[in-house]
C-alpha positions as protocol buffer text, in pm:
chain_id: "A"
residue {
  index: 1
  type: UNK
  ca { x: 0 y: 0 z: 0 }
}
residue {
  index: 2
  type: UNK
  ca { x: 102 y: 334 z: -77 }
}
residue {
  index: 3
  type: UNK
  ca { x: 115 y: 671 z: -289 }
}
residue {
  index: 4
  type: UNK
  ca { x: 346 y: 794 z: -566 }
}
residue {
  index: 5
  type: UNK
  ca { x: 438 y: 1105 z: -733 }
}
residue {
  index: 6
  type: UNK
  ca { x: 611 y: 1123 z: -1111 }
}
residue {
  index: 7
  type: UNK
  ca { x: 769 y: 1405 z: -1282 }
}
residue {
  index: 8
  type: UNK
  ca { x: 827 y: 1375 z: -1641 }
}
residue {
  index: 9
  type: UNK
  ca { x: 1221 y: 1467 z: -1755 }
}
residue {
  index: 10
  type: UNK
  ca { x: 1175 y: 1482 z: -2135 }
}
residue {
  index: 11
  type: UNK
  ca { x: 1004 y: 1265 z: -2380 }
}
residue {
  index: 12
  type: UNK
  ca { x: 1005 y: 904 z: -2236 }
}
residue {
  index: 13
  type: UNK
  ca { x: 1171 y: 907 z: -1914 }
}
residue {
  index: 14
  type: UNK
  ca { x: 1004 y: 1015 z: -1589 }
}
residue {
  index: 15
  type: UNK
  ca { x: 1106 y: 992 z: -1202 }
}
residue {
  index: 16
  type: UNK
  ca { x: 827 y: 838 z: -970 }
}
residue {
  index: 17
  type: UNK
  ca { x: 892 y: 888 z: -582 }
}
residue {
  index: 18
  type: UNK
  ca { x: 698 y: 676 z: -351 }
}
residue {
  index: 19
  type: UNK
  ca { x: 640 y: 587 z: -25 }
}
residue {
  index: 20
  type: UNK
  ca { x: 535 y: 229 z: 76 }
}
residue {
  index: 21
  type: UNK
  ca { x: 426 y: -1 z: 326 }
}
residue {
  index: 22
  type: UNK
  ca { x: 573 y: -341 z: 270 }
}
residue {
  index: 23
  type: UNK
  ca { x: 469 y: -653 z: 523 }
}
residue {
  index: 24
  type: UNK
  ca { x: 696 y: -950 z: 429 }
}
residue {
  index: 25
  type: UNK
  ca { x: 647 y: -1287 z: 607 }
}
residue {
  index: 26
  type: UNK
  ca { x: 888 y: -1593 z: 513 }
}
residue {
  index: 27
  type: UNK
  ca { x: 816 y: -1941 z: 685 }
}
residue {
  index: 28
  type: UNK
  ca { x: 1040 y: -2245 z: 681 }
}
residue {
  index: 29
  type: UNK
  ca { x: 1023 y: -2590 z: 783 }
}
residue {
  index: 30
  type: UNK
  ca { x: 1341 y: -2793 z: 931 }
}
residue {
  index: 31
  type: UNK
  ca { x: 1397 y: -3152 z: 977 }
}
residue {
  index: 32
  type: UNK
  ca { x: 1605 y: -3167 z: 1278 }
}
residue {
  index: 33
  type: UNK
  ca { x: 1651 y: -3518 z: 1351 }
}
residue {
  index: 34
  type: UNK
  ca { x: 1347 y: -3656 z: 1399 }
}
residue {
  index: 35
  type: UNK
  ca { x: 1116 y: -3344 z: 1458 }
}
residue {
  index: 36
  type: UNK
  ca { x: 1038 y: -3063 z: 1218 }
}
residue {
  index: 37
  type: UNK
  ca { x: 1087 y: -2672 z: 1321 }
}
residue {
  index: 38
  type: UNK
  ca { x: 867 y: -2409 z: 1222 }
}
residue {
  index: 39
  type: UNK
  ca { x: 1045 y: -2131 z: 1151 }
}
residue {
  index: 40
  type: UNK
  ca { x: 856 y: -1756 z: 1073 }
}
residue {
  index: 41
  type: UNK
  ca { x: 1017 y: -1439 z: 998 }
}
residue {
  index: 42
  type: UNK
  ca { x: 716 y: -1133 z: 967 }
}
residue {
  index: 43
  type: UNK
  ca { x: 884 y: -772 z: 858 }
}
residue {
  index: 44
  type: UNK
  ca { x: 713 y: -488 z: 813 }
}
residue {
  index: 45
  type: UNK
  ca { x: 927 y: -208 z: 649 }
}
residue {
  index: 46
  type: UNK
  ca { x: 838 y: 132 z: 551 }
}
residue {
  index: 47
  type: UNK
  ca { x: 1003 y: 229 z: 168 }
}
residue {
  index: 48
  type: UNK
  ca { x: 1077 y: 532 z: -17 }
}
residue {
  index: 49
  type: UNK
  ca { x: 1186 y: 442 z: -346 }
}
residue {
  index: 50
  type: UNK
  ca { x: 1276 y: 676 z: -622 }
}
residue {
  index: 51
  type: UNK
  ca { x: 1224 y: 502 z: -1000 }
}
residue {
  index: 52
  type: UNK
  ca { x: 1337 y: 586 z: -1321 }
}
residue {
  index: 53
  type: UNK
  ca { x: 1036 y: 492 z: -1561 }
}
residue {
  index: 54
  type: UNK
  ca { x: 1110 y: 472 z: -1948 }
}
residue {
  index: 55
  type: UNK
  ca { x: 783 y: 463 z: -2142 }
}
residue {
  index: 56
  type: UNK
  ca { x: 808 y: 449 z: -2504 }
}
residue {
  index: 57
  type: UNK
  ca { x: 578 y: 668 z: -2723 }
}
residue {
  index: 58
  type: UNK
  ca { x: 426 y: 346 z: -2840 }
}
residue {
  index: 59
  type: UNK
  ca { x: 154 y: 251 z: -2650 }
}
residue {
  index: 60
  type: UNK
  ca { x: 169 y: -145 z: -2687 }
}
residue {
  index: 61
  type: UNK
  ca { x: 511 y: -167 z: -2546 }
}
residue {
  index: 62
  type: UNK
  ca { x: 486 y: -218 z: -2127 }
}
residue {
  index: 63
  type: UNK
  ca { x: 710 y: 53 z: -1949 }
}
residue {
  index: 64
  type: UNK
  ca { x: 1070 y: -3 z: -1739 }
}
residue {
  index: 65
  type: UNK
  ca { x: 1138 y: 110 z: -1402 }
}
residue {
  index: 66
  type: UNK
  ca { x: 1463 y: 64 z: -1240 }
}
residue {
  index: 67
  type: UNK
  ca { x: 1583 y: 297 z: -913 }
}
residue {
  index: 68
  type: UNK
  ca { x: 1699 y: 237 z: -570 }
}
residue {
  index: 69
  type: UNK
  ca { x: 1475 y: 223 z: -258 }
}
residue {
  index: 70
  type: UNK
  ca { x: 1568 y: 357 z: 114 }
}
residue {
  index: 71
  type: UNK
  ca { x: 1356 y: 118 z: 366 }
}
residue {
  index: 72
  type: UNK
  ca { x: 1293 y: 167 z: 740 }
}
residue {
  index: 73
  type: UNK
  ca { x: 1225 y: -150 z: 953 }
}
residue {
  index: 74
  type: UNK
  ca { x: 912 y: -87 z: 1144 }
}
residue {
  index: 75
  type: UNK
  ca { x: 861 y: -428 z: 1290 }
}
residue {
  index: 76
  type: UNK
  ca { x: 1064 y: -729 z: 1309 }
}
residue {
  index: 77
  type: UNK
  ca { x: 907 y: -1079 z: 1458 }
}
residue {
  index: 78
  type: UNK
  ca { x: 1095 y: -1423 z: 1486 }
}
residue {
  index: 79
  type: UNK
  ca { x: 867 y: -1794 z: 1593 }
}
residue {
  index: 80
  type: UNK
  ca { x: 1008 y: -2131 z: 1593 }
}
residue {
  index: 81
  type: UNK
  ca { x: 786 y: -2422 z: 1693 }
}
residue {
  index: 82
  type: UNK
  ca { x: 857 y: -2737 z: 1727 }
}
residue {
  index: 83
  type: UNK
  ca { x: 598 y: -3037 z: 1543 }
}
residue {
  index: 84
  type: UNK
  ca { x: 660 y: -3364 z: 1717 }
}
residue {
  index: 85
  type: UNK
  ca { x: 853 y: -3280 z: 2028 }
}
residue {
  index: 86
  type: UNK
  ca { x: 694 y: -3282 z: 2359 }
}
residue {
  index: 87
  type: UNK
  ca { x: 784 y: -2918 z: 2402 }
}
residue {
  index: 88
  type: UNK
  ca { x: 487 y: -2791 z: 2171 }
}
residue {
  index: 89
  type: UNK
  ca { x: 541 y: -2409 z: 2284 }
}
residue {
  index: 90
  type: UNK
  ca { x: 568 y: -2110 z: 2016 }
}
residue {
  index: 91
  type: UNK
  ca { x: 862 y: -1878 z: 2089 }
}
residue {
  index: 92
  type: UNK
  ca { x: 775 y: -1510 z: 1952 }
}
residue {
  index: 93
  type: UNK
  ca { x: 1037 y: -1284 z: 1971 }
}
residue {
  index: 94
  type: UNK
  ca { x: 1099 y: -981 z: 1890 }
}
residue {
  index: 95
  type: UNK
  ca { x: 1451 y: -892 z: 1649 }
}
residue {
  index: 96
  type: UNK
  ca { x: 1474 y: -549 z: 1530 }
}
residue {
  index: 97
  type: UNK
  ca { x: 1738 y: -473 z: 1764 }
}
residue {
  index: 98
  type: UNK
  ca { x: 1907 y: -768 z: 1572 }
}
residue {
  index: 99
  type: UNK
  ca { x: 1875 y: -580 z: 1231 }
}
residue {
  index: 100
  type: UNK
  ca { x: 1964 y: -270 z: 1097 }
}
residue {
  index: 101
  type: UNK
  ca { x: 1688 y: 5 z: 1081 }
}
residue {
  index: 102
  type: UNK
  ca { x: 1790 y: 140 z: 766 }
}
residue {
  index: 103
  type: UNK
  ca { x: 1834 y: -35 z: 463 }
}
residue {
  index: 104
  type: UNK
  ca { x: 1862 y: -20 z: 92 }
}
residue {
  index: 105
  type: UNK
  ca { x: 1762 y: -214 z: -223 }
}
residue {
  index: 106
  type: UNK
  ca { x: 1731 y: -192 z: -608 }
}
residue {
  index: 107
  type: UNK
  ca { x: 1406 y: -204 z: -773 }
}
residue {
  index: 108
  type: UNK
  ca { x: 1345 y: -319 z: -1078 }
}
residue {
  index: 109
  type: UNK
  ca { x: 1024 y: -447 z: -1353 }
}
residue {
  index: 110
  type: UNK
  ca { x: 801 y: -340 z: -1599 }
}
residue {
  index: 111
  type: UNK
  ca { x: 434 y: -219 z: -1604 }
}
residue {
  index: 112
  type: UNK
  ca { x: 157 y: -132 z: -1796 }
}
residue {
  index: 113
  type: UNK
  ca { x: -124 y: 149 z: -1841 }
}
residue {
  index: 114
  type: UNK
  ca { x: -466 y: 117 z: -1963 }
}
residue {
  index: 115
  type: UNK
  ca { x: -649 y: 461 z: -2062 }
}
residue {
  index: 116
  type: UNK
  ca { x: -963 y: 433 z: -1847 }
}
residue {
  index: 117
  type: UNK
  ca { x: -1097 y: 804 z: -1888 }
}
residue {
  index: 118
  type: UNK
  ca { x: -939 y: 1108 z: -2010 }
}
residue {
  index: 119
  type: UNK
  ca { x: -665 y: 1136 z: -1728 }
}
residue {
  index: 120
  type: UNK
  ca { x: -743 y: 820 z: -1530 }
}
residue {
  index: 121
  type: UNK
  ca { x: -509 y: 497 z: -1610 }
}
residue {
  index: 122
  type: UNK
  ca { x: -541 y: 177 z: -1448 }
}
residue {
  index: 123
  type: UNK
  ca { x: -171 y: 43 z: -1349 }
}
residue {
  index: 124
  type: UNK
  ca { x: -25 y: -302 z: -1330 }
}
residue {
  index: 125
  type: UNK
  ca { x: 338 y: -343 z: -1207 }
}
residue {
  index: 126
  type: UNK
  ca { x: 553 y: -667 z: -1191 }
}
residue {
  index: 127
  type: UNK
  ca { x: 865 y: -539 z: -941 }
}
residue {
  index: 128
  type: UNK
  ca { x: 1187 y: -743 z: -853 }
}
residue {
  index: 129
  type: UNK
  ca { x: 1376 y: -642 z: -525 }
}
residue {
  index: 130
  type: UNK
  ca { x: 1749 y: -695 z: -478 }
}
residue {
  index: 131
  type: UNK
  ca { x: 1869 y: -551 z: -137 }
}
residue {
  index: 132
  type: UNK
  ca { x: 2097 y: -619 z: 177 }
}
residue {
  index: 133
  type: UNK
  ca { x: 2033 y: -587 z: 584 }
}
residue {
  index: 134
  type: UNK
  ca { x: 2428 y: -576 z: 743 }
}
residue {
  index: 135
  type: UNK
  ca { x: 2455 y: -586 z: 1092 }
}
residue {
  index: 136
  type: UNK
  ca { x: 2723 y: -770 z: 1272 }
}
residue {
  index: 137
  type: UNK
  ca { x: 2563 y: -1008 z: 1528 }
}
residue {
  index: 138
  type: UNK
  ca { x: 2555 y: -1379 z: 1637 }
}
residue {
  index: 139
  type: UNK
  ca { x: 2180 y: -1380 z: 1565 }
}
residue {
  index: 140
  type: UNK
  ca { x: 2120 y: -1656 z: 1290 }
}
residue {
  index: 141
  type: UNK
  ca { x: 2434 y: -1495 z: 1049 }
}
residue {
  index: 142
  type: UNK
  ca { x: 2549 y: -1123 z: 1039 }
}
residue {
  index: 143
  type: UNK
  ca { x: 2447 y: -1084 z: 681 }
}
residue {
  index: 144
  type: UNK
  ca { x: 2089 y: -1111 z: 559 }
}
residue {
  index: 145
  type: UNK
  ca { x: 2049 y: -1059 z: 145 }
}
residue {
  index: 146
  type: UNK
  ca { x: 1684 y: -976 z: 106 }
}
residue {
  index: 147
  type: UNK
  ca { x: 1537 y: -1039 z: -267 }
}
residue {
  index: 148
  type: UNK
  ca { x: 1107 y: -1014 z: -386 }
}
residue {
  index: 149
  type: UNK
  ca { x: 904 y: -980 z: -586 }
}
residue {
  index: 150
  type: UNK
  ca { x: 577 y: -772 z: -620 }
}
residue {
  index: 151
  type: UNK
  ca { x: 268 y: -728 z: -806 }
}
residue {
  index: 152
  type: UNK
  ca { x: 158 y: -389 z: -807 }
}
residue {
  index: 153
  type: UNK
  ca { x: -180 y: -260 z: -901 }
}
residue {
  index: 154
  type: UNK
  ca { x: -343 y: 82 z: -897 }
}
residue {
  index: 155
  type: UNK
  ca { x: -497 y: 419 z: -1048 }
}
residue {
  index: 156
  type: UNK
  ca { x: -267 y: 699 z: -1251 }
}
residue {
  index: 157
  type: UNK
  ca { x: -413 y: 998 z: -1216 }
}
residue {
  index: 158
  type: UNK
  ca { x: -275 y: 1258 z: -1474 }
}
């Protein structure tokens, strides 16, 4: 969820600023001997990423965006649970102090706009994220390389 602003440089090229709310939840599953962990990382990050957009004049061709992103950690939530064990407890911690607050990432995908009124365009976005959390730590390992991928839909107001 979030709002945008673009300024067009010349022809085909425009910046778009943003500001998002991202929630990110990753859950594993470990054999570890003869029970199974549940592992759950939930992340909720606040991002301000500034694109590049190149939009040809032709209007069947989808556009490019490519920028970096500045991200603030909001929330940061670590469970493990055991399946088969006799300990069946859920430990929920929390780990921001484990991870940096500040971040960065690249963006990068293409997107398409379809002319619903005179100045109203309906949006669809397909983003990859590459991007890095450094903090050195014993918790889990002192680098964490963070990479997504989102599906962004919404209204273009011109």
């Amino acid at each position: 969820m979030g709002i945008s602003l673009g300024i067009n440089l010349w022809n085909d090229f425009a910046v778009i600023s943003e500001v998002n709310f991202q929630a990110s939840n990753v859950k594993m599953h470990i054999l570890d001997g003869t029970d199974i962990i549940d592992q759950e990382f939930k992340l909720t990050f606040l991002k301000f990423p500034i694109l590049l957009r190149y939009c040809p004049d032709l209007h069947f061709i989808p556009y490019l965006i490519i920028g970096p992103s500045f991200n603030y950690l909001i929330k940061a939530r670590y469970s493990a649970s055991a399946v088969f064990s006799n300990l069946n407890t859920k430990n929920d911690i929390s780990i921001k102090n484990k991870l940096p607050s500040i971040s960065t990432s690249m963006e990068f995908g293409i997107g398409k706009k379809i002319n619903l009124a005179n100045t109203v365009f309906l949006l669809f976005e397909i983003r990859g994220q590459l991007g890095i959390l450094v903090k050195d730590n014993s918790f889990f390992t002192p680098k964490w390389y963070t990479k997504g991928l989102q599906i962004v839909c919404g209204l273009n107001l011109n």
